[in-house]
N, C-alpha and C positions, 0 to 999 in steps of 0.2 A: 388610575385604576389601582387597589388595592389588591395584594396578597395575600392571603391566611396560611403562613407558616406552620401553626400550632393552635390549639384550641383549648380551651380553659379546660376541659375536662384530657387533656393531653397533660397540661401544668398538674393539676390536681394529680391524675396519677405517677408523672415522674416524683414528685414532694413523696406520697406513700410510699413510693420504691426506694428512695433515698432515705427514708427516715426510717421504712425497715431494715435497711442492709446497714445501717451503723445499731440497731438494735433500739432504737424509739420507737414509741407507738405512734400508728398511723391515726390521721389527723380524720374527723368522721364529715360528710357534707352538712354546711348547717346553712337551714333556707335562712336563716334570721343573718346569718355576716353577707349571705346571695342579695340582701334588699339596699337596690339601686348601686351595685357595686361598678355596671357600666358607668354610672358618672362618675365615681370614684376615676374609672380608668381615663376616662377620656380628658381628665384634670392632669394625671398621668402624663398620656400622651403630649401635651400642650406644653410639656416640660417642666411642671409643677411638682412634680415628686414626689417626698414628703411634706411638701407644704400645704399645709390646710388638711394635711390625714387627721388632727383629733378635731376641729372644726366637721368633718365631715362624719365625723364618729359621733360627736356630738349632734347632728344638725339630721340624721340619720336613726338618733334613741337609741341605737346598736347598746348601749350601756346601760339607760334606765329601762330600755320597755323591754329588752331582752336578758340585762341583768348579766352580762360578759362584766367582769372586775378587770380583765388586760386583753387588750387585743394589739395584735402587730402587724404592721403591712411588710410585705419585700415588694418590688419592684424591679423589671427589667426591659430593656430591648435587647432582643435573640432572636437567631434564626430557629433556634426550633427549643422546646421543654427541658433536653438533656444540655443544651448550651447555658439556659439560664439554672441548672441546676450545679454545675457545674462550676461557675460565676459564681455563685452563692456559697457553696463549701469550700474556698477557695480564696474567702474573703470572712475574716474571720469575723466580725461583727453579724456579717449577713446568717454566717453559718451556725453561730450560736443559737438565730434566732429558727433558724429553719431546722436544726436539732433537738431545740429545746422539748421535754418531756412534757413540761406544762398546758404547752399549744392542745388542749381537744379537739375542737372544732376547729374547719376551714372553708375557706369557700375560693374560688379562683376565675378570675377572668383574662383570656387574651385574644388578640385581635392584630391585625396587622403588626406580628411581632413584638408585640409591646404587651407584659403579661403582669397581671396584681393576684399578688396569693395575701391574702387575710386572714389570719388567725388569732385564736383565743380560747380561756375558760370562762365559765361563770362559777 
């Protein structure tokens, strides 16, 4: 039996909270990084991580049919939204990326613990 910790739109609003309280603009929902980003996660889960995220960016058009020029995943397993937000400013690579002013758009999934935040401009 599975648990649900946290829930993608729990990720999605801790990222806003944090990226308002250092003075970044909040990142807006975009249905286009939303398409099929459960298999994203469940690649994730499987302990895949970053491998095969631009294959899946690719394999997905997220670039040509919706015309994103940079998209970024994070990744985590946490007990809850504020644990992996926390993990992420804390780690300076991650924190860059989850600070960065660039990011417009985002879209976010989590599920038993295990949460994928996606972002990008076009």
């Amino acid at each position: 039996m599975w648990s649900q910790s946290y829930t993608g739109n729990d990720l999605f609003n801790a990222v806003n909270t944090h990226r308002k309280s250092v003075g970044v603009p909040e990142v807006k929902l975009s249905k286009e990084l939303c398409d099929n980003l459960i298999s994203r996660w469940k690649v994730v889960k499987e302990g895949k991580q970053h491998e095969g995220f631009k294959g899946w960016v690719k394999q997905e058009g997220i670039q040509t049919k919706y015309g994103y020029k940079k998209i970024v995943e994070l990744y985590i397993k946490a007990s809850t939204s504020l644990e992996a937000i926390n993990f992420w400013s804390g780690s300076l690579e991650n924190k860059i990326q989850l600070e960065n002013p660039e990011w417009i758009d985002g879209y976010t999934y989590a599920n038993e613990g295990i949460g994928v935040v996606v972002m990008g401009y076009k």
